[in-house]
C-alpha positions as CSV (number, residue, x, y, z in Angstrom):
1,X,-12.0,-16.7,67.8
2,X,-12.3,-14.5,71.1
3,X,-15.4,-12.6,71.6
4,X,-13.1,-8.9,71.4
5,X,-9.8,-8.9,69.2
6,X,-7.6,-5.8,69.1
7,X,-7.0,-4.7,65.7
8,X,-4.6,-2.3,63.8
9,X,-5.8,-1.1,60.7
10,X,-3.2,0.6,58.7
11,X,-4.6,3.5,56.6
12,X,-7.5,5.9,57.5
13,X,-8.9,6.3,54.0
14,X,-12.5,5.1,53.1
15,X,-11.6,1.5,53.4
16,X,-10.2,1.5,56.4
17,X,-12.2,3.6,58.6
18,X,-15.3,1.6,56.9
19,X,-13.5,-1.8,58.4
20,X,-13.0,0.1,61.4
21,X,-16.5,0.9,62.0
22,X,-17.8,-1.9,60.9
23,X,-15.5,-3.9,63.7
24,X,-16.1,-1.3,66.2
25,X,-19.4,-1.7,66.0
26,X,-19.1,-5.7,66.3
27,X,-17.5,-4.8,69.7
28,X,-14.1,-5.3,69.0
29,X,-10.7,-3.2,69.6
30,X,-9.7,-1.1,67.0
31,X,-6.3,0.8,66.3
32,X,-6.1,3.0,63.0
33,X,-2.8,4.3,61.8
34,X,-1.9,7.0,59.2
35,X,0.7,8.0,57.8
36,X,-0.5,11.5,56.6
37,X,-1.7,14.3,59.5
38,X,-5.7,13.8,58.2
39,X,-7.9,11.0,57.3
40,X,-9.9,10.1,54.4
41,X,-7.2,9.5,51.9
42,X,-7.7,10.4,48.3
43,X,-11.5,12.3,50.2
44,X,-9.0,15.0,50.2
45,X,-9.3,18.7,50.7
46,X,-6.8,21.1,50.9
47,X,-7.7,24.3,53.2
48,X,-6.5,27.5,52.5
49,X,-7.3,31.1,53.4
50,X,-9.7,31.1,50.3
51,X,-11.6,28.1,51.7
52,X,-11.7,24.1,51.2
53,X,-10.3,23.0,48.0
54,X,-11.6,19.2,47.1
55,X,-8.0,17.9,45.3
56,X,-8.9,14.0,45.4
57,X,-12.0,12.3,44.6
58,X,-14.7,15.5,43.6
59,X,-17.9,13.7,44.3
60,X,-19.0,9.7,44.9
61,X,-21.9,7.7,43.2
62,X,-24.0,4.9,45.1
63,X,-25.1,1.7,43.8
64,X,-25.3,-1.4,45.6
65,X,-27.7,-1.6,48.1
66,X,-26.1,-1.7,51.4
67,X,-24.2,1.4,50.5
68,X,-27.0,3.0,49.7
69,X,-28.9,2.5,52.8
70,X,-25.5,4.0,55.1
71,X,-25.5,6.6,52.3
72,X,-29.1,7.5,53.3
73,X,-28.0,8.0,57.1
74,X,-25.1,10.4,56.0
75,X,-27.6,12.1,53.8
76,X,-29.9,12.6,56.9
77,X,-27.3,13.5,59.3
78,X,-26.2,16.2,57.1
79,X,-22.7,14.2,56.1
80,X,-23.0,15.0,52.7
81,X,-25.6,16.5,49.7
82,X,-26.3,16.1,46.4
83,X,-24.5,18.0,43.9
84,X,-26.6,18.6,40.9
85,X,-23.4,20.8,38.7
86,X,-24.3,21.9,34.7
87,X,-22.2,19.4,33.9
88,X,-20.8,19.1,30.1
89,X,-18.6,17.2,28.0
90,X,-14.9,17.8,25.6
91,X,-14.6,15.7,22.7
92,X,-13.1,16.1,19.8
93,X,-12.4,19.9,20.4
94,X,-16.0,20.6,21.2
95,X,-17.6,21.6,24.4
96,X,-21.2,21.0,24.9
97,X,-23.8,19.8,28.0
98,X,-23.4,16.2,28.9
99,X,-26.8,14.0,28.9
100,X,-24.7,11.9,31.9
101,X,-27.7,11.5,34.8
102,X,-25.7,10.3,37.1
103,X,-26.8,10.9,40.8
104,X,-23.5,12.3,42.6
105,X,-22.8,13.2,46.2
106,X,-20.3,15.2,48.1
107,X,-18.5,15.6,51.5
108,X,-19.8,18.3,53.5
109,X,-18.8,20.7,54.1
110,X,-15.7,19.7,52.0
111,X,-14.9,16.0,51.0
112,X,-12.6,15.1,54.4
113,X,-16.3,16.3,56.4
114,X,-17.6,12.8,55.3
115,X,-14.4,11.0,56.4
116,X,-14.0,12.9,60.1
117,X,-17.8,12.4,61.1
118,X,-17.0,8.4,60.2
119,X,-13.8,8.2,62.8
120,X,-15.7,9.9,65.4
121,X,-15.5,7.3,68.1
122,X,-12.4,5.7,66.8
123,X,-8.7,5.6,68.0
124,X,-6.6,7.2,65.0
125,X,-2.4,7.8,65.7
126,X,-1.8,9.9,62.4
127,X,1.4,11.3,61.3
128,X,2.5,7.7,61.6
129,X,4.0,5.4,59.2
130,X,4.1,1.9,59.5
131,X,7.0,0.5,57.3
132,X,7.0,-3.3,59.1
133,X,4.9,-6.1,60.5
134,X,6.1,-8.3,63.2
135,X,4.9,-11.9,63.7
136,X,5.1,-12.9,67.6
137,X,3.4,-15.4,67.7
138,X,0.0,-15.3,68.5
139,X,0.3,-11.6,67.7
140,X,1.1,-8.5,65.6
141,X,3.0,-5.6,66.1
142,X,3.8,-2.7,64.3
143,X,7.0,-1.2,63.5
144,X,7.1,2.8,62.5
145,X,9.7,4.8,60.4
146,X,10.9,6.5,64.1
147,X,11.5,3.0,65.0
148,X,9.0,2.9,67.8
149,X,6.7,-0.5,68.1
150,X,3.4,-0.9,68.4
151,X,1.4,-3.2,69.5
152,X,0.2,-5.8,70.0
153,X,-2.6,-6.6,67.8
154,X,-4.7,-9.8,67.4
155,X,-5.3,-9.0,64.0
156,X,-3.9,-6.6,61.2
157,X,-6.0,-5.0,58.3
158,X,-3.7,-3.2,55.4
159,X,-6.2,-0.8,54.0
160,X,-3.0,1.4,51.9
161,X,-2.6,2.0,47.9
162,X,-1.3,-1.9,46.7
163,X,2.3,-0.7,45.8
164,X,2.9,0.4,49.6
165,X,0.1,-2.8,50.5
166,X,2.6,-4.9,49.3
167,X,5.5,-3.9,51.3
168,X,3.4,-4.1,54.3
169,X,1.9,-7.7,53.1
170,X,5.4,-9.6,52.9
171,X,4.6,-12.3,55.9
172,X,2.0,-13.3,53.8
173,X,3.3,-14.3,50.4
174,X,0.5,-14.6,48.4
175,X,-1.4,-11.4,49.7
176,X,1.9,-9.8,49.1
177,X,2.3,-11.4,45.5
178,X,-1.5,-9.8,44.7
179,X,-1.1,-6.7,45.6
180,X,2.1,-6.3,43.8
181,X,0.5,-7.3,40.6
182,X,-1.7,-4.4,41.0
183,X,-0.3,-1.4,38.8
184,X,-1.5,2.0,39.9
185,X,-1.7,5.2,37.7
186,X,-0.9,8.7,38.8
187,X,-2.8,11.8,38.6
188,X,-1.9,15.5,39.1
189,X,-5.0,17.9,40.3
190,X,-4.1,21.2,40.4
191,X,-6.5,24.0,42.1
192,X,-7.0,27.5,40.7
193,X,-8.7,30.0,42.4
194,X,-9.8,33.3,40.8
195,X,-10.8,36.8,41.9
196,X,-13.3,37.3,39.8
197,X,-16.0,34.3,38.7
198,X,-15.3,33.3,35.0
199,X,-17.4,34.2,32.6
200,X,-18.4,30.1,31.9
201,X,-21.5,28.1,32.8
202,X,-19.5,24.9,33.4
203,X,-19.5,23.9,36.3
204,X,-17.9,20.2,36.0
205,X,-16.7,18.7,32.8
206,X,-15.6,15.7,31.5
207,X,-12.6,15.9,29.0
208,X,-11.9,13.2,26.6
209,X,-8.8,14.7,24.2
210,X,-5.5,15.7,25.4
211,X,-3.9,16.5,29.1
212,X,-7.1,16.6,31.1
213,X,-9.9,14.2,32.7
214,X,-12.1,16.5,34.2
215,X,-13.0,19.6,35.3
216,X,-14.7,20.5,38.5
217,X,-15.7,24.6,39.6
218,X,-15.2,23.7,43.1
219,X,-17.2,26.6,44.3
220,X,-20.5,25.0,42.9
221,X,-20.5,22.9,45.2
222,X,-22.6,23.2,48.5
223,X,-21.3,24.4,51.8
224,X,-18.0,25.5,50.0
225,X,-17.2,29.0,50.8
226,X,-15.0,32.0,48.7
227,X,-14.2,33.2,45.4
228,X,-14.3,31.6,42.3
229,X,-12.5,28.2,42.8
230,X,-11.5,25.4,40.5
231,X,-10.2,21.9,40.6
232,X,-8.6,19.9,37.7
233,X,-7.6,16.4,37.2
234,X,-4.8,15.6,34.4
235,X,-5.5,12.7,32.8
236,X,-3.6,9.7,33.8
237,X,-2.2,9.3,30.4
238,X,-0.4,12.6,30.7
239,X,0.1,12.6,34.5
240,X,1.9,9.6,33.8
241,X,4.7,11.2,30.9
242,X,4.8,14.5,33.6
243,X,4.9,12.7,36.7
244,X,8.4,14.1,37.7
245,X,7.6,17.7,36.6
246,X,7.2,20.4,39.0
247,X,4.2,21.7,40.2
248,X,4.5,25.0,38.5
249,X,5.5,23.5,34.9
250,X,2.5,21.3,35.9
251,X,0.2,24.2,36.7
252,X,1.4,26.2,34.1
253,X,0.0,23.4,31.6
254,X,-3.2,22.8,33.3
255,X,-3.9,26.5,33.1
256,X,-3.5,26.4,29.5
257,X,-5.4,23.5,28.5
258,X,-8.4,24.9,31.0
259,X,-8.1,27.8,29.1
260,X,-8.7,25.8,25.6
261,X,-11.4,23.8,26.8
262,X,-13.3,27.0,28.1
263,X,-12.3,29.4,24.8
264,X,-11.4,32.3,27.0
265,X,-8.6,33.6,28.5
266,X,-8.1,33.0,32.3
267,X,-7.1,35.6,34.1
268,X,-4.0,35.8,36.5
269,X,-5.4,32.9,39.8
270,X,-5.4,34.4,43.4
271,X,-4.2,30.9,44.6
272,X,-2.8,27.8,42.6
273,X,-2.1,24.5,43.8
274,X,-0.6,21.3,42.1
275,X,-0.7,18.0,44.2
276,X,0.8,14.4,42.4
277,X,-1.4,11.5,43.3
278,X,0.8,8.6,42.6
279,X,-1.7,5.7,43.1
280,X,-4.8,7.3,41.9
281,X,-6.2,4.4,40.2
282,X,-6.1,1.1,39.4
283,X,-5.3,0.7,35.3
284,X,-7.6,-3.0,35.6
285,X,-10.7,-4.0,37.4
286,X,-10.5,-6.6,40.0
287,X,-13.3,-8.4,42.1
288,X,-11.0,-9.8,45.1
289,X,-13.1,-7.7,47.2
290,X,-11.0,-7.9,49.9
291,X,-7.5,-10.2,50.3
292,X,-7.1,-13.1,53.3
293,X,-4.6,-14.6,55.1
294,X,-6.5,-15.9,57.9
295,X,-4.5,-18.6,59.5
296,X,-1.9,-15.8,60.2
297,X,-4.4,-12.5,61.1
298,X,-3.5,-10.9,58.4
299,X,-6.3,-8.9,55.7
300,X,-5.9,-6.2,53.2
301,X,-8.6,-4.0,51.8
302,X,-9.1,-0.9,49.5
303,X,-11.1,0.1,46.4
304,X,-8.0,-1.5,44.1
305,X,-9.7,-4.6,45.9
306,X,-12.8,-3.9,43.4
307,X,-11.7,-1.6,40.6
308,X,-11.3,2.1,42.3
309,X,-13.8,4.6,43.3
310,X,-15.4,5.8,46.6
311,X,-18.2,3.4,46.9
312,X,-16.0,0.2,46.1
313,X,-13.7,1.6,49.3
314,X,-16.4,1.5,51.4
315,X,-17.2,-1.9,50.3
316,X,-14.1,-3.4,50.5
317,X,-13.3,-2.1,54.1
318,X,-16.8,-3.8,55.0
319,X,-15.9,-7.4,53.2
320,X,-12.4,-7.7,55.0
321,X,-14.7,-6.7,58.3
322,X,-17.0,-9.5,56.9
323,X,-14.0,-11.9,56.2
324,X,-12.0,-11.4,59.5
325,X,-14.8,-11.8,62.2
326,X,-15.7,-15.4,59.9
327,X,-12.5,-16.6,60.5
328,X,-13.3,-18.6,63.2
């Protein structure tokens, strides 16, 4: 292999700017491309004139050592913070505190902060989406929607959601044939923000019974500024029977559950947001870790590599990292 590769990764969320750093850092070339105007993928926060609204992931968990060891450098460098929310649970039509101890962490000073402090260094083209890969042989390029090229690349990392993964995957058959297998389920977060704080102590909540999955007061959270503001996840159960409803039918609903869950009645919101995550999850653990095609260049990472969530992102985007500078 030669001592500096160039490399396109395709996707700026977690996984791929973590195989892009980790690369970088190695010493070799790296390209990212996105097809949204941002990074950080589901780290997403919506900005509006009543400040930063966290509509993906709400907060991450760290467990396996090496991820905890970079965590403690973001912590230091003032990346991100604990978030320590009275946190409670709805089951079986009853609200009450949670006992979960869970140790969780957020963005600062929204979720994307985490995300743009990681690219700083790196070569991102957003607002760019690749639709096909090119084999000229010995190299990659990279064809957009606008028809435009690019290229080329020694290597190629897909680090997108495994329905769109797949797609991209197609010169490599199996890798293609994996990620494909990979069913993904939606998930509508809708944002509510209120003139007046309501008259609750919750601050996050898990729901277990009917349209939601959780419940986040946004505006707990440290180094979010503004009024009362509130962020809730459908559950994927009912995302998935709503998926093509609108966003106001889907606030409309949202409001009312929140309003059952709380046993009050919510007042008329400032702001209100709905946002449809198609591939918000993977329905089934896997363990690939990351997928290889070596003797073409080709690699494909993201937390549907290892069963969802922020850390496993991270983790994945450093095993294909791991993978392609072994390849010999």
């Amino acid at each position: 292999m030669p001592n500096t590769l160039s490399i396109a990764i395709i996707g700026a969320g977690l996984a791929g700017i973590s195989a892009a750093r980790h690369l970088s850092e190695a010493g070799h070339q790296v390209q990212l491309f996105d097809k949204s105007r941002g990074s950080g993928g589901r780290l997403s926060s919506k900005r509006t004139e009543f400040g930063d609204l966290d509509i993906g992931a709400q907060y991450f968990t760290a467990r396996e050592p090496g991820f905890r060891r970079e965590l403690k450098r973001w912590l230091e460098a003032g990346w991100v913070a604990d978030w320590e929310p009275q946190l409670y649970l709805y089951e079986k039509g009853q609200l009450r505190p949670s006992e979960d101890d869970q140790q969780r962490f957020i963005g600062m000073p929204r979720m994307t902060g985490l995300s743009r402090q990681l690219l700083e260094g790196l070569s991102l083209t957003s607002s760019c989406r690749i639709q096909r890969l090119r084999r000229d042989e010995p190299h990659w390029w990279l064809e957009d929607d606008q028809g435009s090229e690019h290229g080329p690349f020694d290597r190629v990392v897909v680090a997108a959601p495994a329905p769109q993964a797949a797609a991209l995957l197609e010169p490599a058959v199996q890798l293609a044939q994996a990620a494909a297998r990979i069913n993904m389920l939606p998930c509508w977060a809708v944002a509510l923000v209120f003139e007046q704080p309501l008259d609750t102590p919750v601050q996050a909540c898990f729901v277990r019974d009917g349209a939601l999955d959780w419940i986040s007061r946004n505006s707990s959270k440290a180094g979010r500024k503004g009024p009362d503001s509130w962020v809730i996840h459908a559950s994927t159960d009912w995302s998935a029977a709503h998926v093509d409803d609108s966003p106001l039918q889907v606030i409309a609903a949202v409001q009312q559950a929140l309003a059952q869950i709380l046993g009050c009645d919510l007042p008329e919101p400032v702001f209100s947001h709905a946002h449809r995550w198609l591939y918000a999850r993977p329905a089934e653990d896997c363990q690939w870790g990351a997928l290889a095609a070596p003797e073409l260049g080709l690699y494909a990472c993201g937390d549907w590599c290892l069963g969802g969530r922020v850390e496993n992102a991270w983790l994945s985007g450093r095993q294909v990292a791991r993978a392609l500078m072994g390849a010999g």
